[in-house]
TIDO-59057 format. One record per residue (C-alpha): residue in three letters; z, y, x. Coordinates in steps of 0.2 Angstrom, whole numbers, plus 5000, padded with zeros to 4 digits. Layout:
BEGIN
ALAZYX
...
END
This chain:
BEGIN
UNK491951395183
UNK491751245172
UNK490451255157
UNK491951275144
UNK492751445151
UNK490851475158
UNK490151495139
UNK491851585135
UNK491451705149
UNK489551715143
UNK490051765125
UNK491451875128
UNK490351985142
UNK488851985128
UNK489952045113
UNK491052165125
UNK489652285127
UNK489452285107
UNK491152335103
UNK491052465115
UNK489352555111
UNK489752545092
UNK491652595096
UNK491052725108
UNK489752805095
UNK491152805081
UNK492252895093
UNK490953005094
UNK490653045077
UNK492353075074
UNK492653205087
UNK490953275079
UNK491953275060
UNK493653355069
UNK492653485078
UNK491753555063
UNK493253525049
UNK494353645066
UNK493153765071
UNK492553805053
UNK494153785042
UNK492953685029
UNK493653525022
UNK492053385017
UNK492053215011
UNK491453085024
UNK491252905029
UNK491652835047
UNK491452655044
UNK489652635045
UNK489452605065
UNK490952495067
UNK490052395051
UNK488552375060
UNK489152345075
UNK490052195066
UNK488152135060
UNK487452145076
UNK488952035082
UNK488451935070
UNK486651915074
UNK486951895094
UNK487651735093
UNK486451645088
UNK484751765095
UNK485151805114
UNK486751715119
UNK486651535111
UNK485051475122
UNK485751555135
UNK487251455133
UNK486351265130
UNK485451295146
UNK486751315157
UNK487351135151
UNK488551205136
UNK488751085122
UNK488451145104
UNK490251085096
UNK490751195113
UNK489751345110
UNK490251355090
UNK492151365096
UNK491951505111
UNK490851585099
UNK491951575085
UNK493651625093
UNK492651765103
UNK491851845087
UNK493551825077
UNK494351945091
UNK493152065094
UNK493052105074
UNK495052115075
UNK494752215090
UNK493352335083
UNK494152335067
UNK495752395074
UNK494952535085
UNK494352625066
UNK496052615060
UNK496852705075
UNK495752835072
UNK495952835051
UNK497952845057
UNK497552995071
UNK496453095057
UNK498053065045
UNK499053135058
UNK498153295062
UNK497653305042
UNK499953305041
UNK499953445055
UNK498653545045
UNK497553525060
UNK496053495046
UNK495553455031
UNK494453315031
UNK494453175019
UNK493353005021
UNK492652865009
UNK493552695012
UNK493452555002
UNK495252534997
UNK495252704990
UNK494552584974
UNK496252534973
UNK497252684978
UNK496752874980
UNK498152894994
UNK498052845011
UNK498852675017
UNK498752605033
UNK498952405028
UNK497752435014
UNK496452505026
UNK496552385039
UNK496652235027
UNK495252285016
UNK494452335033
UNK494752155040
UNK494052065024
UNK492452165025
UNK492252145042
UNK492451925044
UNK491251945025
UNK489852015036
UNK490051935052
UNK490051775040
UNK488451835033
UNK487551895047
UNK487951735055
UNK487251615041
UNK485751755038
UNK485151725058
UNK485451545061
UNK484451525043
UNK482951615052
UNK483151535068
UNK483051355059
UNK481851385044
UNK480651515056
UNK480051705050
UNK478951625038
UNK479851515029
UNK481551615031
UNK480651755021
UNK479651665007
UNK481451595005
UNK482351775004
UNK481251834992
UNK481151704981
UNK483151714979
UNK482851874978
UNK481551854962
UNK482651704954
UNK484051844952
UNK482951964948
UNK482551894933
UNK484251774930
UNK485351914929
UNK484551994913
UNK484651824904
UNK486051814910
UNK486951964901
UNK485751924887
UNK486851744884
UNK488151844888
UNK488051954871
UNK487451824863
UNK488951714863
UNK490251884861
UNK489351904846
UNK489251694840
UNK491251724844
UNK491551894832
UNK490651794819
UNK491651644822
UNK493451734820
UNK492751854804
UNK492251664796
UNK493951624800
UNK494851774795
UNK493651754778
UNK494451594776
UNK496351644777
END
């Protein structure tokens, strides 16, 4: 085994495990939700994309904590590991992504049989009440490369600038837009009003 398909080996193995304890524990929820919606006859609102969610954090967060010194010590370049890591993370969110919306479609399913009565939050519900698989898994997909995108950035930020400087830095982003944002809207009403005195001028002119 060469160090190319070696460091595609090493990630895949590391992430496996993660897509299926969080895929394992949102199978587990669910079977949870289906017994008590059956057994009791009740119908309730609820969310199942928490886990899968996190899992596409902690995805995230591995690459560049556990398996990337791992990876440069047994002779893997850096250009290298980006790729693997890349390609292997961009799968396993497809994968894990996938796995939720088998089991939104099975819940739809039984929910058509009369099997239950169940609902659950989703994003896409923002831009239809009704259930749709391609907005689901869409939606679902954008979400889910947005956070391992983030996560990513968020970890390789604290390895390079350390604990320290990694968190005087969050928090004075987190100040800056603290207090930006007010003026912001304050500029913002500002000029709304500067332009509904500019066309009454004009009107008054006419």
């Amino acid at each position: 085994m060469n160090a190319v398909t070696g460091t595609y080996r090493l990630i895949y193995e590391e992430m496996r495990w993660i897509l299926v304890i969080f895929s394992s524990i949102t199978i587990l929820i669910s079977a949870i939700y289906l017994t008590i919606g059956s057994l009791f006859n009740i119908g309730f609102t609820t969310s199942l994309f928490g886990p899968i969610y996190g899992g596409v954090c902690v995805l995230g967060a591995i690459g560049f904590t556990t398996i990337f010194p791992i990876a440069i010590g047994l002779g893997s370049t850096l250009t290298q590991y980006m790729k693997s890591y890349y390609a292997i993370s961009s799968l396993m969110v497809i994968g894990i992504i996938s796995i939720l919306n088998i089991i939104y479609f099975a819940f739809y399913l039984l929910r058509e049989q009369g099997l239950h009565s169940l609902s659950f939050f989703h994003p896409a519900n923002l831009f239809s009440p009704d259930y749709h698989v391609f907005y689901y898994l869409l939606i679902d997909l954008m979400i889910g490369f947005l956070l391992l995108g983030l996560s990513s950035f968020i970890t390789a930020c604290w390895r390079k600038l350390g604990t320290r400087k990694f968190l005087v830095l969050f928090f004075s982003i987190n100040i800056l837009i603290t207090y930006l944002l007010p003026l912001q809207i304050c500029f913002q009403k500002l000029y709304l009003s500067f332009l509904n005195i500019l066309c009454s001028l004009l009107l008054v002119v006419d």
